[in-house]
C-alpha positions in Angstrom: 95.5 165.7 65.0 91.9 165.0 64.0 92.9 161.1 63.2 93.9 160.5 66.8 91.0 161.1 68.0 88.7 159.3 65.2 91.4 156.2 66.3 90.6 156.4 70.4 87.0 157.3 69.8 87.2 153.9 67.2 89.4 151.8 69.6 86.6 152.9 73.1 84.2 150.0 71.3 86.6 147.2 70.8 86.7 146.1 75.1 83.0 145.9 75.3 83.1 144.0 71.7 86.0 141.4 72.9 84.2 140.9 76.2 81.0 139.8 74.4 82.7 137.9 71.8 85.2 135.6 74.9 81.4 135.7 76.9 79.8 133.7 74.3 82.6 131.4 73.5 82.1 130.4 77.4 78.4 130.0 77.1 79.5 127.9 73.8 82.1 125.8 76.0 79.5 125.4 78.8 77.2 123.9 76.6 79.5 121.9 74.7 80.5 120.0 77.7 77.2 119.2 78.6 76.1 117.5 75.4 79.5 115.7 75.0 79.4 114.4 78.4 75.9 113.0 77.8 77.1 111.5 74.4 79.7 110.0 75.9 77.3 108.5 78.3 74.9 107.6 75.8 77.1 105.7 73.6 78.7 103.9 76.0 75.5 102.7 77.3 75.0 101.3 73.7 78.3 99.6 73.3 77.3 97.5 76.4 74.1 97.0 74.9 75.6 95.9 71.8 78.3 93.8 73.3 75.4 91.6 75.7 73.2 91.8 72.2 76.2 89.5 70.5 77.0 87.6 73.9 73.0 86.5 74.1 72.7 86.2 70.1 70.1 88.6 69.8 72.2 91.1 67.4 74.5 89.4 65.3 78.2 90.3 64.9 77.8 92.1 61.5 80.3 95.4 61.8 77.4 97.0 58.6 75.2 96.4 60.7 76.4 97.5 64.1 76.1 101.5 64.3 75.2 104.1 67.2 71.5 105.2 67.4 70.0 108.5 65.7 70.2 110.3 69.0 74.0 109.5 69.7 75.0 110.4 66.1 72.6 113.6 66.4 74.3 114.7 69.5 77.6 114.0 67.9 77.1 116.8 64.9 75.6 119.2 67.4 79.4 119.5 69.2 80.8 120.5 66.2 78.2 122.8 65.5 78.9 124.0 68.5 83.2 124.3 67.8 82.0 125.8 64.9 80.5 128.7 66.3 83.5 128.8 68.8 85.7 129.4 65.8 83.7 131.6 64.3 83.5 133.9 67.2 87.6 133.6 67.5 88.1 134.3 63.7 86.0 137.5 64.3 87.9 138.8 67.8 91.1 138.0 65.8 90.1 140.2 62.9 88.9 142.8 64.9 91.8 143.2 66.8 94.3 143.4 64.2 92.0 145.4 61.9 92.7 148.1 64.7 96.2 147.5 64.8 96.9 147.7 61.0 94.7 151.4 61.8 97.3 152.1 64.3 99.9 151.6 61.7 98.6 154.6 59.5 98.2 156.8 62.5 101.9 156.0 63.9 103.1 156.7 59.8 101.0 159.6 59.7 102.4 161.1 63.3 105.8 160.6 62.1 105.1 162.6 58.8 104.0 165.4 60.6 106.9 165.4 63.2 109.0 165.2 59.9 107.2 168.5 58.2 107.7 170.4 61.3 111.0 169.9 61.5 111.6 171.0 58.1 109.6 173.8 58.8 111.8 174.8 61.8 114.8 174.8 59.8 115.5 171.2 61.4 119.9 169.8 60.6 118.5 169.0 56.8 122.0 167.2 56.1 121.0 164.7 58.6 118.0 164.4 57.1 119.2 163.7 53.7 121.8 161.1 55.3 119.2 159.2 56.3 116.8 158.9 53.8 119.4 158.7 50.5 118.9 155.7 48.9 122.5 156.1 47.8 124.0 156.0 51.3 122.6 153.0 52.3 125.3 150.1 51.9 129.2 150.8 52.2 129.8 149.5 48.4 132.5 152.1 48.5 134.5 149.4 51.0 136.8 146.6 49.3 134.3 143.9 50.5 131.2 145.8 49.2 129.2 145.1 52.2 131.3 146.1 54.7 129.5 149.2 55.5 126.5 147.3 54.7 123.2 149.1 57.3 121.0 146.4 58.3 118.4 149.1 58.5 117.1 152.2 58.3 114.1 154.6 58.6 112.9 156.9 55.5 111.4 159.7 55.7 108.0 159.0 53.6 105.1 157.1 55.0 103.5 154.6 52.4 99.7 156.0 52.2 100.1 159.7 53.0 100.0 163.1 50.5 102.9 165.5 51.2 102.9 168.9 50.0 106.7 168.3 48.6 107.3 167.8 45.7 108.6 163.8 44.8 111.1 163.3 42.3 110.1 161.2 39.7 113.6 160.1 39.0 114.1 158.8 42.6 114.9 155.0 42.6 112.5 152.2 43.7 113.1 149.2 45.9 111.8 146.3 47.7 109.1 143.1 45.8 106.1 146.4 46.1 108.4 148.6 43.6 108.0 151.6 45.6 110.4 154.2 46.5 112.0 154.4 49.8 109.4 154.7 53.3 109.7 153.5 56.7 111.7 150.7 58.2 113.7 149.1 55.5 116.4 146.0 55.5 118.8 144.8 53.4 119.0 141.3 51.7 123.3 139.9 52.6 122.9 138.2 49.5 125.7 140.7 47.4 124.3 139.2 44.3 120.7 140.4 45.2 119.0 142.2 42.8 116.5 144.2 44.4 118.9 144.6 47.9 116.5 146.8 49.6 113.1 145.9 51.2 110.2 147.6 53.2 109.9 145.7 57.2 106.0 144.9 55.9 106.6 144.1 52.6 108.7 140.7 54.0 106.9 140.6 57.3 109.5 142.3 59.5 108.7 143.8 62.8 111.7 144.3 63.9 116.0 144.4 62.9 116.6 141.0 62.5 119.9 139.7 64.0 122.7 138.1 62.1 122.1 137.5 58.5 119.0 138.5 56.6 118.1 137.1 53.1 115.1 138.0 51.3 112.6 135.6 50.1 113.8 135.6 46.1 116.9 134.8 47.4 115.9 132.2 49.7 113.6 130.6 46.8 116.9 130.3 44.9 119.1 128.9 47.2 116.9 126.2 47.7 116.7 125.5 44.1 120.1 124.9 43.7 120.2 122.7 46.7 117.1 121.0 45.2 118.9 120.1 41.9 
């Protein structure tokens, strides 16, 4: 259980991180609105100028010639220096945040390898287990319709990204756009004509069962071909 604590001892950093990150996007916002508002000021100032400029003659109605001053158009490219830095700060919370979630991810696959081994090793119902994970049980083809018995999903028993001490058999059937042999959370495409028919939640960017009918994205790519044509 070493990696559960290597993930909280990880994760203790990440408030303090977040609450320096938002603190210096307000500082950012603070000043932001301060050099705005006195932009806004400042160039408003010089449209009036302009405008009595063309009224008295002084500046003639030339739109080349007429343009904001050096300290407006300076103040101008300091606010989006400013947004810039906003953003940046965002991008990096964002990434920090999910970096630990994706972390969580492997922890969560590796906990449920290990509540997997020990119920092998208890003797656990290993028929269950074998209806679960067989690839061949995992559509009711045997049905007149061929999808009848279709399962929208289902839950493997091997993690992506983890060693087991069984043995794999290199015979065992691969699925899904990765390839790979059956892990984890997997749906099935209701296209009947599918080719691959199985795919890994990640691998599509599921998160969770999706309701009603499912199609995976080669199948969605070539429906809307033939609409296209």
């Amino acid at each position: 259980m070493g990696f559960v604590e290597d993930f909280q001892a990880s994760i203790e950093s990440v408030p303090a991180m977040l609450q320096r990150n938002y603190s210096l996007m307000r500082d950012l916002d603070k000043s932001l609105l301060g050099v705005r508002q006195q932009n806004e000021q400042r160039c408003e100032q010089e449209i009036e100028d302009i405008k009595r400029g063309i009224e008295s003659g002084s500046i003639t109605p030339d739109a080349s010639l007429i343009r904001f001053s050096d300290e407006a158009l300076d103040e101008q490219k300091h606010c989006i220096r400013i947004a810039d830095e906003k953003v940046t700060l965002a991008v990096q919370a964002y990434d920090m945040v999910d970096a630990h979630i994706q972390q969580l991810d492997q922890y969560m696959r590796k906990l449920e390898e290990l509540r997997q081994e020990r119920e092998l090793a208890a003797g656990a119902d290993n028929a269950a287990g074998v209806s679960n994970t067989d690839p061949n049980t995992r559509s009711g083809r045997a049905t007149e319709s061929g999808r009848g018995g279709r399962k929208k999903s289902r839950l493997a028993a091997e993690p992506p990204g983890v060693e087991l001490e069984l043995p794999v058999d290199p015979n065992e059937p691969t699925y899904c756009i990765c390839n790979q042999v059956s892990f984890g959370k997997m749906v099935a495409c209701d296209n009947a004509n599918c080719k691959i028919e199985w795919f890994h939640f990640d691998c599509v960017g599921l998160k969770e069962q999706p309701k009603g009918k499912w199609y995976c994205p080669n199948c969605i790519g070539m429906q809307k071909r033939r609409k296209g044509k």
